[in-house]
N, C-alpha and C positions, 0 to 999 in steps of 0.2 A: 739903783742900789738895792739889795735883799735886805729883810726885815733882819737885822739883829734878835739872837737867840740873845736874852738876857737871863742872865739867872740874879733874885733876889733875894738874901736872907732874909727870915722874919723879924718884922717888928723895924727896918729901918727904910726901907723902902722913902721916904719923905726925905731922910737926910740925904740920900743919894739926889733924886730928883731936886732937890734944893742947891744944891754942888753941879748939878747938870754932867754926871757922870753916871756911869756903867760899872756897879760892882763884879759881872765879870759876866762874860759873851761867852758859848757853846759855841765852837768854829770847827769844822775840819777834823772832828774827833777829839781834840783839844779844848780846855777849859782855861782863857784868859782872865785872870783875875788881878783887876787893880790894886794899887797899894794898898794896904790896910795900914790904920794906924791904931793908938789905944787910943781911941778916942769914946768918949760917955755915950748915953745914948741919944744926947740933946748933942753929941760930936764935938764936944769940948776935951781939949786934952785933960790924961790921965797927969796928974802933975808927979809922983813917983814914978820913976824911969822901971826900977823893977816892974811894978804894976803896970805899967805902959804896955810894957813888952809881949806883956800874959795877955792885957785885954787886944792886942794888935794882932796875936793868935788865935783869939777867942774868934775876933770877930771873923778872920781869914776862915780858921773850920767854920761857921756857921754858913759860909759863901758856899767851901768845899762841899760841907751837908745838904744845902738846897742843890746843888746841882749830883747828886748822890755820889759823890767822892769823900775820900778820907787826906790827910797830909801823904799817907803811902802813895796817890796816883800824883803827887808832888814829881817833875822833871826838872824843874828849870827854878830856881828862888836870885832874887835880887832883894840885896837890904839897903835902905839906905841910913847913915849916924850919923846925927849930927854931933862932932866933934868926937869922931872913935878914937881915938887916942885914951880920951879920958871916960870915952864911955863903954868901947867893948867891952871888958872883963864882967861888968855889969849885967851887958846886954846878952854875953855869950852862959853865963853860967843859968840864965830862962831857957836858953832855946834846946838842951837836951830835953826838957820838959815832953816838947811837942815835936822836937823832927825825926824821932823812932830810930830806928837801927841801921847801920849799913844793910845796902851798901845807899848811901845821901845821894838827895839830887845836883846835879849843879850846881854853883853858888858863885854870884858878885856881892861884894862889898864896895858900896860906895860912902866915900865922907862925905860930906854935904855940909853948907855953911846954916840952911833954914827948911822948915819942912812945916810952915804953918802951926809953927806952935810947939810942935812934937819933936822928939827926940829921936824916935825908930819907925822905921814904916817897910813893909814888908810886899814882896809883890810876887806870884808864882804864877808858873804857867803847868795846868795836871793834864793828862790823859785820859781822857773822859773811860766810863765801863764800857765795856763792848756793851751794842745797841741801844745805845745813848744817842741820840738829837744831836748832832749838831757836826 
């Protein structure tokens, strides 16, 4: 198996390692980036779902930023709610914040009954810049 290109944002590198995951691999010109959640920087959930949502983007750009992309080389998003019914309107009126302008990437919505704590968790897959690694 080939060495996985990982990319790290600053300052959290131990919570991932602790979790035994990959906040996102350089593949094939493509930037896979795990779910992000709000989560603290000690990775306790944000307990305001508003708040949640913002810090789940924060941490998502700071992923995008280490591997030098923005939400614009964003292609592909999957979200998941726990309990959208009562939570999207919530969760939808944060994300003009950070997902720019058409034309949008793809998008699934999935409900989900648990997500470790959390209410929103956010997972995208970007196009890395032309002569980028990976």
């Amino acid at each position: 198996m080939t060495q996985r290109n990982v990319v790290f944002p600053p300052g959290r590198q131990a919570l991932y390692e602790r979790n035994r995951y990959s906040p996102a691999i350089r593949a094939n010109g493509f930037l896979f980036v795990s779910g992000q959640v709000g989560s603290r920087e000690d990775g306790s959930p944000e307990p305001d779902l508003t708040a949640q949502v913002r810090l789940a983007f924060e941490n998502l750009n700071a992923i995008l930023k280490a591997a030098n992309c923005t939400f614009d080389d964003v292609v592909d998003v999957t979200v998941f709610m726990v309990d959208p019914q009562s939570t999207f309107e919530t969760i939808w009126k944060v994300v003009p914040e950070f997902w720019g302008s058409a034309p949008h990437p793809t998008l699934t919505a999935v409900g989900v009954t648990w997500l470790y704590g959390f209410q929103f968790e956010i997972k995208v897959i970007a196009k890395l810049p032309e002569g980028t690694d990976g």
